[in-house]
N, C-alpha and C positions, 0 to 999 in steps of 0.2 A: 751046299749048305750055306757058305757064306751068302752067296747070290741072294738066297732063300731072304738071308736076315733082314738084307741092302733092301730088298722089296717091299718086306713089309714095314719097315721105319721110312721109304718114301710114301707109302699109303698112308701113317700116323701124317705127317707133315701136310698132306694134302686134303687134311679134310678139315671143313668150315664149318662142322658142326657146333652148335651153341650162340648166347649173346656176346654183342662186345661191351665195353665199358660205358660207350655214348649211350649205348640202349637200355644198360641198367643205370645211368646218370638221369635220364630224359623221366622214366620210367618211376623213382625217386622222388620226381619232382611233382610230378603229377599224382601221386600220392601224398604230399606234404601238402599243396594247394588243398586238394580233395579233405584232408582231414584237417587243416586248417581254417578251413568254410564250417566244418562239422561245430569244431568246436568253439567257432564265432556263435553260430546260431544257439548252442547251447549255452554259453555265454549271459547271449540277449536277451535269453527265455528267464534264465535266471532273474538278471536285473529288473526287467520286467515285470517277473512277478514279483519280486520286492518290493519295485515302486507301489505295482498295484495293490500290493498288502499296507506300505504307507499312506496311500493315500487315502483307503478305508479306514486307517486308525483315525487320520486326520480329520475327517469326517465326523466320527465319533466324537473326536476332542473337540470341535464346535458344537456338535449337538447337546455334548453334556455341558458347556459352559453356557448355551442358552438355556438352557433345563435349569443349573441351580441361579440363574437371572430369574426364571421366574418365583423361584422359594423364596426370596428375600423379602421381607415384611413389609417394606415400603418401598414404590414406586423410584421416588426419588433417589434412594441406594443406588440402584441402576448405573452404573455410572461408565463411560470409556477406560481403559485401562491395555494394559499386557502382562504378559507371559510366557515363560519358557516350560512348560510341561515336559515330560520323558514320558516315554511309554516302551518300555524292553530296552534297547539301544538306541533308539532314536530319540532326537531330541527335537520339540518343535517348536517355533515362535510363533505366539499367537498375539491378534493384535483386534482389541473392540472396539467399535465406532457407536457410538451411542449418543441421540438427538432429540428431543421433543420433537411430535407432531400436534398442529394444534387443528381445530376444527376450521382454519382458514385454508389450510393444508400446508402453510410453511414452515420448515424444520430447522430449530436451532437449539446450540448442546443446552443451553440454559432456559429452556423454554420461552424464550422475553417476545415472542412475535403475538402477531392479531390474533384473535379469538381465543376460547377455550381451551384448554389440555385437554388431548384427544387420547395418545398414548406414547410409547419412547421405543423408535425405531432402533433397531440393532441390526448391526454388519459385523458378524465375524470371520476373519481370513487369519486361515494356518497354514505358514508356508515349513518348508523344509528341505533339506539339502539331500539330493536327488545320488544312487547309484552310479548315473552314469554322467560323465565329467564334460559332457558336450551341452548336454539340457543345465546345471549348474541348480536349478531348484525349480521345484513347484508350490504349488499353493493350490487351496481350499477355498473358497468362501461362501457363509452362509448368512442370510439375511431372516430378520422375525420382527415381529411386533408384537410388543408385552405390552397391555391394559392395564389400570391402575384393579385391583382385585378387590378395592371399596371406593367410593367418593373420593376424590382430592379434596375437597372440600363439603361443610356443611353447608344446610340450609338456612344456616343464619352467618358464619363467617366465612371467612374469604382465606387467603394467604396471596406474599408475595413473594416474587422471584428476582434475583437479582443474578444477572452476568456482568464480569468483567473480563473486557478483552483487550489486548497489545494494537499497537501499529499493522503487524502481523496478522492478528485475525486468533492469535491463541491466548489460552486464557491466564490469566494475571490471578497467581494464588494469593493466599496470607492477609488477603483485606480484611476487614472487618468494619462491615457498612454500620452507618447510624441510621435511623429510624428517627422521625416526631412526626406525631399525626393525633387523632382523638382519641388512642391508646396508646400504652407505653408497649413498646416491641424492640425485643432484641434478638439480633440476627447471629449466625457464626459465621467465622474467617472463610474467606470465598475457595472450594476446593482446585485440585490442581486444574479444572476445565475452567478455573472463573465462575464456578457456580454456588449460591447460597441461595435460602430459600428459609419463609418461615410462616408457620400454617396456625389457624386460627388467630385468624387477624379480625378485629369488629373493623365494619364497613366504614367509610370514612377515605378522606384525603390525607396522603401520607408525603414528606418528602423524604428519601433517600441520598445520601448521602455520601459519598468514599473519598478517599482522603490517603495519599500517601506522600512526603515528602520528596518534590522536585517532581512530579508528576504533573500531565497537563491534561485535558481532554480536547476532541477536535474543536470546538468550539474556543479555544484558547484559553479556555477557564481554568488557570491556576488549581492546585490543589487546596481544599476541598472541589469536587463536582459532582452537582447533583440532579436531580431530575425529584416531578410529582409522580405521584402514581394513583389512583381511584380503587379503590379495594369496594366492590358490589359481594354481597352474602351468595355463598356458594359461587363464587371466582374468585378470579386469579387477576393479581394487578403484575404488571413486568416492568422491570428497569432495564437496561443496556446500555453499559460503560464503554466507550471506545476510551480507555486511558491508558497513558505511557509515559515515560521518564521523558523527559522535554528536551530540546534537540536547541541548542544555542546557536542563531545564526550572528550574522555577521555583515552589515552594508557598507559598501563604500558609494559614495554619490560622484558621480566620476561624467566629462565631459569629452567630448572628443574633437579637436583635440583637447587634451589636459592641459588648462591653463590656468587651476588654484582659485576657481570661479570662488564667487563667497557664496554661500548657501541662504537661503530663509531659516527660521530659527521654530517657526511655527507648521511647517511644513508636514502635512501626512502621506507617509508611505503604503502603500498598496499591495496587501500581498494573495496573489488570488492562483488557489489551489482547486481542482477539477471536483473535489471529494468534498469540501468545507467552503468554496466560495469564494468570498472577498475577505481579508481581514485588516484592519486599518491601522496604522500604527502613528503615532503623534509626534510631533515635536520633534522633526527629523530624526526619527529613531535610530541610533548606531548600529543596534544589537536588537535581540529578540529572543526570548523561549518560546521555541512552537513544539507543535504535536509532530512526532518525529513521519510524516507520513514520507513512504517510499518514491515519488516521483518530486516530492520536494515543495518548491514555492516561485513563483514570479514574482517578483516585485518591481512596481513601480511609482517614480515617483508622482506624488499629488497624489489627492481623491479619483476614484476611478471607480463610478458606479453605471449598472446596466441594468434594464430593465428586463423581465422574464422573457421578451422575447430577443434579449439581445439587441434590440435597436434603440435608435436617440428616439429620447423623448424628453419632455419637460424636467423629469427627475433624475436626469441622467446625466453622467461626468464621462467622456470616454474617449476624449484629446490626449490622455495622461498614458494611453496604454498605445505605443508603435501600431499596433496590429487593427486597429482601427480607423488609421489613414489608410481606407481603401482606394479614395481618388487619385488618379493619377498625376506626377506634376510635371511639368513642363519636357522630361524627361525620360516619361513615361513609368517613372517608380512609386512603389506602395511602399507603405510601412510594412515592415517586420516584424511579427508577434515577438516577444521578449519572450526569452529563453527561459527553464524552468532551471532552478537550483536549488543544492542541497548544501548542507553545512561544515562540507567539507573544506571550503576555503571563503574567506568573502567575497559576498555575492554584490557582484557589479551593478549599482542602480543607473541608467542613463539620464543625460540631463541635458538641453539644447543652454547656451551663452551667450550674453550679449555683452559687450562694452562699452559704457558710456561716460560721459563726459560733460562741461559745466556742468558739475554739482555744486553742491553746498558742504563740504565739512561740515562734523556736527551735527547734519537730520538725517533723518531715516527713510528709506524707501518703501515703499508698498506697492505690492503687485496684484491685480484683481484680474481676473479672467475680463474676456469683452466678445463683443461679435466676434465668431468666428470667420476668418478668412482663408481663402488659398487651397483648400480643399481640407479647413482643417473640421473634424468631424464634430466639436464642440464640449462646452462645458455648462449646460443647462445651469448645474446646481449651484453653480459658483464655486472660484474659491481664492480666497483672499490670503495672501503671505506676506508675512514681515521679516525685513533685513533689518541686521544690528546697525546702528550706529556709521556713518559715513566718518573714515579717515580721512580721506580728502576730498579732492574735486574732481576724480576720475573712480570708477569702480568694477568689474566685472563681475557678474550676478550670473548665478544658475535660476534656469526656470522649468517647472516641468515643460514637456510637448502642448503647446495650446497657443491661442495670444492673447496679449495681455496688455492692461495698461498699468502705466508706472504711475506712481504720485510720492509726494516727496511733503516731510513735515519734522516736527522740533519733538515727536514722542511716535515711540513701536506704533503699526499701526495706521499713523495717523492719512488720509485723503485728504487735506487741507487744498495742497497744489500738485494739480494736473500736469506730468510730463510730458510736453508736446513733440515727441521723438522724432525727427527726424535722422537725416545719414549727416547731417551736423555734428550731431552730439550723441547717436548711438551706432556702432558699427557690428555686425555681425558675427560671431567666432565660429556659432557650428552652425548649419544648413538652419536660413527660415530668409525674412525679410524685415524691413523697417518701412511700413505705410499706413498712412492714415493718422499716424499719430503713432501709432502702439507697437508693439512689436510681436512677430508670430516665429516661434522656433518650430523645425517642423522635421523628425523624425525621417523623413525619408531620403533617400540617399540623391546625392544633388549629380550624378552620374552614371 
């Protein structure tokens, strides 16, 4: 009996029937992956269609916001703008671009370009903040052109346009332009694109007008600036303000080395911007209010004019500007275009020195441009500077880049007596020569 027992409890113990624990661990696992795919996928399907049901609303939300553009009564209402619309839970920001097209094809927000009003192109983009956290947002956007739904104008008058814009390129609200022309016309405060406008205008020459204190336009024209405008029956006459708050710069006239040169008193500065040109400044100018443009200003000393193509000619100054000593000297160095600056600190004018000696206490010197030498590239137009008053009988003078002749007399101004220069009585401070008489400061580096 007992034997019987012993047998069968060694039969329990020897049998390997079932799983072990690694096999239902392993087993576990591969079903957690497997249903954790499951519910990724169901997951994406969701967000997915979410988004894709966003982004039909979205669609809708630009379509209806061009749809009540076109209900508005006048053309000119039309205007850029945004918004935060809701639709259920979702919130979208919406954002319109809105431009005149004119019959020349060029588009700007206050219609001021060539030809005709054509019609006022519209972009509108709805973006929105997206389900799923990797994409972060999408966007919509739809583009239309709305036609004015009657004449802009009649057959007998006109209307005009007027835009103001920044340094920046956006628009300058709260003006409130003047008008005088062969009709009295008043206009309203320019809205937040810089745009005003005012219709049935009789045909006639009009001048426009805007005006806000401490403002300048590119042309350096203090506030007021204005422009004409041609009002023809049945058009459109256009204005375009580039105006902004005026940017205060700052010269020092500085030689190198620095040795307290004396200046001319009548001396024009040169400030030449890629956008505006040349712009000239008088009487040694310290300071200046310019048009705050973003790459700033060159300035240099003396007149420094160029001809449309850029090169010397009879009406041309262009010894005053580094970057115009293209020849090489002895050396083999060019001039250095002068640097562009902003009004964040002042702005370094360069200037070549000379030192001279037997003078006169008591008169005054004058400096005139003369034949150019040495490779220097010239100053057609002339130009003649006056120093104060001689202290004594030695002096050290700034000159712009060119060469010059000295003359010396008993009033500002005067050429009575010709300075016969030599290395006698004029010595050199910063890079040029003393010959022939006169003297040539010369911009390019002597090394």
């Amino acid at each position: 009996m007992i034997s019987r027992i012993a047998d069968r409890l060694r039969s329990a113990r020897g049998n390997e029937d079932g799983f072990t624990i690694i096999e239902v661990m392993v087993a576990m696992t591969i079903f957690a992956v497997i249903a954790a795919g499951i519910a990724a996928g169901i997951t994406a399907s969701l967000v997915l269609s979410k988004d894709t049901r966003a982004r039909e609303v979205a669609s809708t939300v630009a379509m209806e916001d061009i749809d009540s553009l076109r209900d508005l009564p006048s053309i000119f209402d039309i205007k850029s703008g945004t918004a935060t619309p809701t639709v259920g839970n979702q919130t979208f920001a919406l954002t319109r671009e809105v431009s005149w097209t004119r019959s020349s094809g060029s588009a700007t927000a206050c219609g001021t370009g060539d030809g005709s009003l054509s019609y006022k192109a519209v972009t509108v983009t709805v973006s929105w903040k997206t389900s799923a956290s990797s994409s972060g947002s999408q966007q919509v956007t739809m583009s239309s052109a709305i036609a004015p739904l009657t004449n802009i104008n009649s057959d007998t008058t006109g209307s005009i346009l007027i835009g103001v814009a920044n340094a920046n390129g956006v628009g300058v609200s709260g003006i409130v332009p003047t008008i005088t022309g062969p009709d009295g016309v008043t206009v309203p405060a320019t809205d937040a694109e810089g745009c005003t406008y005012v219709s049935g205008v009789a045909p006639g020459t009009y001048t426009v007008k805007v005006a806000r204190t401490g403002y300048v336009d590119t042309n350096q024209q203090a506030s007021p600036s204005s422009q004409t405008v041609t009002v023809a029956a049945g058009a459109s006459g256009a204005a375009a303000f580039s105006f902004d708050a005026a940017a205060k710069y700052t010269f020092g006239y500085t030689t190198t080395p620095s040795v307290g040169a004396v200046l001319p008193t009548n001396m024009p500065t040169t400030l030449i911007n890629p956008a505006s040109g040349t712009t000239q400044l008088t009487n040694t100018a310290g300071s200046a209010s310019l048009f705050p443009f973003g790459v700033g200003y060159r300035a240099v000393a003396g007149t420094y004019v160029v001809d449309a193509s850029g090169s010397a000619s009879s009406t041309t100054c262009i010894a005053p500007e580094p970057g115009s000593w293209t020849t090489p000297n002895a050396k083999g160095k060019v001039g250095t275009p002068s640097e562009p600056a902003n009004n964040t600190s002042t702005v370094a004018v360069q200037m070549g020195a000379v030192k001279l000696s037997k003078l006169t206490a008591g008169q005054y010197l004058t400096a005139k441009t003369t034949t150019p030498v040495n490779g220097d590239p010239g100053c057609a137009v002339g130009m003649t500077l006056q120093f104060p008053v001689l202290k004594a009988d030695t002096a050290t003078i700034a000159l712009p880049w060119g060469t010059w002749r000295l003359y010396s007399g008993s009033s500002a101004g005067s050429t009575t007596n010709a300075l016969t220069l030599k290395t006698e009585n004029a010595a050199m401070v910063t890079n040029g020569v003393v010959t022939g008489g006169a003297v040539m400061v010369d911009p390019r580096p002597a090394g």
